[in-house]
N, C-alpha and C positions, 0 to 999 in steps of 0.2 A: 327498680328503675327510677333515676333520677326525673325530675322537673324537665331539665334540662333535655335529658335525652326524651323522653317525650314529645319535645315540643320539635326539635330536629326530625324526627319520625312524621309528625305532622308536617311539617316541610316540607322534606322529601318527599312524601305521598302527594301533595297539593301542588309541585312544582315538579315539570320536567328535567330533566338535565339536558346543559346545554350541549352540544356536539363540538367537539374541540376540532382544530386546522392543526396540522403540524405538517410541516416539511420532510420532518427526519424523522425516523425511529424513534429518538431519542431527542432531550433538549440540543437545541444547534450549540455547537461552540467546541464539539468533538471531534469532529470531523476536520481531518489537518493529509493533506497531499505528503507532508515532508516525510514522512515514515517511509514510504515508498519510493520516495527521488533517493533516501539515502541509501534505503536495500539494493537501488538500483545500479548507484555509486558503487557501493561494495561489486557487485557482481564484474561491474567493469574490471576496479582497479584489480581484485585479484583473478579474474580471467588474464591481465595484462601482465602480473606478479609470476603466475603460471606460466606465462607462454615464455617469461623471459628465463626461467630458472634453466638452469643447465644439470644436465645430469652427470653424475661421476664417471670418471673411466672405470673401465672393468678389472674387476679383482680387489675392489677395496668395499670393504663389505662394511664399515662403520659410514662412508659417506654414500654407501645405497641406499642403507637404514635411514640414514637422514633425508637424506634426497626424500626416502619413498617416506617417512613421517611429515614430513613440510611439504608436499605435495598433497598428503592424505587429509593435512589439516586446512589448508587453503581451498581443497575441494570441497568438505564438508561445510564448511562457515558457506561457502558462494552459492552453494547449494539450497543452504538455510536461506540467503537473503533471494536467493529468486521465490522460493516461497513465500516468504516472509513478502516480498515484490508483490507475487500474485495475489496474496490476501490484501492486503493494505487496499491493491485497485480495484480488488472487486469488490469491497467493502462500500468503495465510493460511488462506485458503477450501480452498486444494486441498492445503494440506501442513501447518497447524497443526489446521484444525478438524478431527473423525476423527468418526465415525458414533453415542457415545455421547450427542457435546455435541449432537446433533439432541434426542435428551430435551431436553436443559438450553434449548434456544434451538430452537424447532418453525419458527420463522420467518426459521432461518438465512440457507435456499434463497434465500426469495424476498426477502430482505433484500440479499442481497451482487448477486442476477441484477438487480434494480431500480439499485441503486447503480452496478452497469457500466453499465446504460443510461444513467443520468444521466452518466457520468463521458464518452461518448460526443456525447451532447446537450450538455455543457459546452465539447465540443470544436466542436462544428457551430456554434453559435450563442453570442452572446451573451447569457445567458438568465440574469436574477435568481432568477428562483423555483427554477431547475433547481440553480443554485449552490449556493442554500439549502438545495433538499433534497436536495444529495450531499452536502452540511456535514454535515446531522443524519444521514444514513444512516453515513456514515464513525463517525459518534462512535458510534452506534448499535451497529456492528460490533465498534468498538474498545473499547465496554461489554462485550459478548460476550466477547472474546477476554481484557479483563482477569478476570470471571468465570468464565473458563474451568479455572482454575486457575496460571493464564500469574505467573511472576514472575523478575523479572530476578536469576540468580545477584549481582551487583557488582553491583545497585541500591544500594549504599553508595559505591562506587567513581565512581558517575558523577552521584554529587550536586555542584553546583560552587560 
């Protein structure tokens, strides 16, 4: 054993450690709403992509295949982004927002639990109204979270 570590060992034995504050989990500056508005986005536009596709008449079996491949594939992507939706908010729900912003936003709770529903319901069905209202509940959230005091250390850096 070095001099050095020695004397660090004495150190540490002679002095407490301090008790750190943090806000987040993790150093702040990770935490970003926009992951979430855009899964949100996606759910809309292809729930909207969906509802407009038209299906082939019957007997033509290369534009069923297609029909039913381009429907299979817009499902599963919209599918992913309601999930990808519900993670992102409950991410911020359970490690960005903390028990003061309840003052600042009374209606956090049942804002972000309504919004999992719907991101759920977006998944089960093809459903306009539900799209639309996890659109505005997402932006809704991501009001919140900008209010919250939330800003991006390199908000300079990642202007483009």
């Amino acid at each position: 054993m070095s001099l050095f570590d020695a004397a660090v060992r004495v150190v540490d034995r002679l002095s407490s450690p301090r008790v750190a504050q943090a806000h987040c989990d993790v150093p702040c500056g990770v935490y970003d709403a926009t992951p979430m508005k855009i899964a949100a986005n996606t759910v809309l536009s292809l729930t909207q992509k969906l509802l407009a596709l038209d299906p082939p008449g019957p007997g033509d079996k290369q534009a069923t295949l297609s029909f039913g491949n381009t429907a299979a594939r817009m499902i599963l992507v919209k599918e992913q982004h309601a999930e990808l939706c519900k993670h992102e908010m409950l991410v911020l729900w359970t490690d960005w927002f903390k028990p003061p912003m309840l003052e600042q936003f009374p209606d956090l709770h049942t804002t972000v639990w309504m919004a999992a529903k719907l991101c759920s319901k977006c998944k089960q069905e093809v459903n306009l109204q539900a799209a639309e209202d996890l659109f505005a509940a997402v932006n809704k959230i991501a009001d919140m979270f900008g209010k919250s005091g939330y800003s991006l250390p390199n908000a300079a850096l990642m202007k483009g």
